[in-house]
N, C-alpha and C positions, 0 to 999 in steps of 0.2 A: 583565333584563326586556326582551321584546319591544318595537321601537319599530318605528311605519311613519310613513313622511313619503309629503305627499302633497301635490303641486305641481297648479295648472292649467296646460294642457296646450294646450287646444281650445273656440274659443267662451267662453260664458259658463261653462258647468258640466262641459267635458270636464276630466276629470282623469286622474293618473296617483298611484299607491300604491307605494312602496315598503319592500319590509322589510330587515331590515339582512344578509339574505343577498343582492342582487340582482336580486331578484324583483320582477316589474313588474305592476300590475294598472291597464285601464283599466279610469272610470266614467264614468257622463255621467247624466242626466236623461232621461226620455222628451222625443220633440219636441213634445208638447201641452204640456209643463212649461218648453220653452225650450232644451231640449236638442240635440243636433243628431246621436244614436247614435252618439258615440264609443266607446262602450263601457257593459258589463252595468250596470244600475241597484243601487243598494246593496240594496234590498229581496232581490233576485235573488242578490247574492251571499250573503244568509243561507241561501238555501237550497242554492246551488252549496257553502256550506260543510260544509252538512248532507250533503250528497250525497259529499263527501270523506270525511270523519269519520267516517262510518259504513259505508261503502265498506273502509277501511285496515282497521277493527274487524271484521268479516266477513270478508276476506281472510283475516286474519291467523289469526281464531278456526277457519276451515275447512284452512287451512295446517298448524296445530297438530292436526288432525284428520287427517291427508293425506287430504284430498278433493281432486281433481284440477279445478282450477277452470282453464279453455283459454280464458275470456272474460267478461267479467264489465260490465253495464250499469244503468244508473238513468233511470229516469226520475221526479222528483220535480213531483207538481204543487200548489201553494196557492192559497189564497182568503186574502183580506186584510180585516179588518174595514171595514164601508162605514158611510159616512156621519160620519167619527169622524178626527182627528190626536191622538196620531198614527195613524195606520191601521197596527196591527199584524197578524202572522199568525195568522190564525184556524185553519182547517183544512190539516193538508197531508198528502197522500196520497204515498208513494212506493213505485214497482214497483222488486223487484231481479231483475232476472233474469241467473241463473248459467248458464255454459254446461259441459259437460265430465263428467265422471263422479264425480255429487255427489248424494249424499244429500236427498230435500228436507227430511226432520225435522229435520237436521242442518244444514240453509241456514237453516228455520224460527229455529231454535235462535239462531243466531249473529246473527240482522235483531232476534231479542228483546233477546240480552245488549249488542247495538251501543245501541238506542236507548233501555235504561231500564236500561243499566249502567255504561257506558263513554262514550260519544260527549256531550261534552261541548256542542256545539253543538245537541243533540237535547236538554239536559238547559235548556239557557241559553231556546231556544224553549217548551218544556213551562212554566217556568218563569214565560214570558211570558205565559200563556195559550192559547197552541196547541196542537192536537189533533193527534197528528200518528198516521198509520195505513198500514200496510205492506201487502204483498203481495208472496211469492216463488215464484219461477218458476223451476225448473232444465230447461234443456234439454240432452238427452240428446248426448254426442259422438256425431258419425255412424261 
């Protein structure tokens, strides 16, 4: 079973995460919350996780296809529900843009199977109530 330990670090809310490979994450609070920017906000990293998970799952499904992918980018953006604790994710939008000589039915394809097949972190937000809505972009190697 996964474990992450997670000590403070910084100020009142900087922290650090660790999991039992090594691996170090910091977090902190915004500074309107008391925070002092040590690090990504946990809200943030649900979607930095989103953006992994579904990144590896594309990759991998256009890999299996040999599409020649030379670069590969995200950019994920959310809305959070207002007025409401806890404030969960409401809307999240994410561009994937592929670079390299790739199909886009076939990038289409693999952004589908990622987030309503596979990607576990896409399935845990849907879950929650979140809408979450895509957009793929290949651009051509020169």
């Amino acid at each position: 079973m996964p474990t992450i330990e997670l000590e403070r670090v910084s100020g009142d809310y900087g922290f650090e995460a660790h999991d039992e490979n090594g691996h170090t994450v910091k977090m902190d609070s915004s500074p309107e919350s008391g925070g002092q920017n040590y690090g990504v906000r946990p809200m943030q990293m649900l979607l930095m996780g989103l953006g992994g998970c579904s990144a590896i799952d594309v990759l991998s499904i256009l890999k299996k296809q040999r599409q020649e992918v030379t670069d590969y980018r995200m950019k994920i953006k959310g809305d959070r529900e207002a007025g409401v604790e806890p404030s969960l994710w409401q809307d999240v939008t994410i561009e994937f843009h592929l670079y390299g000589n790739v199909d886009l039915e076939k990038a289409k394809k693999a952004v589908e199977l990622s987030l309503h097949k596979y990607c576990s972190v896409s399935a845990t937000l849907e879950k929650a109530g979140a809408a979450i809505k895509s957009e793929v972009f290949v651009h051509p190697a020169e």
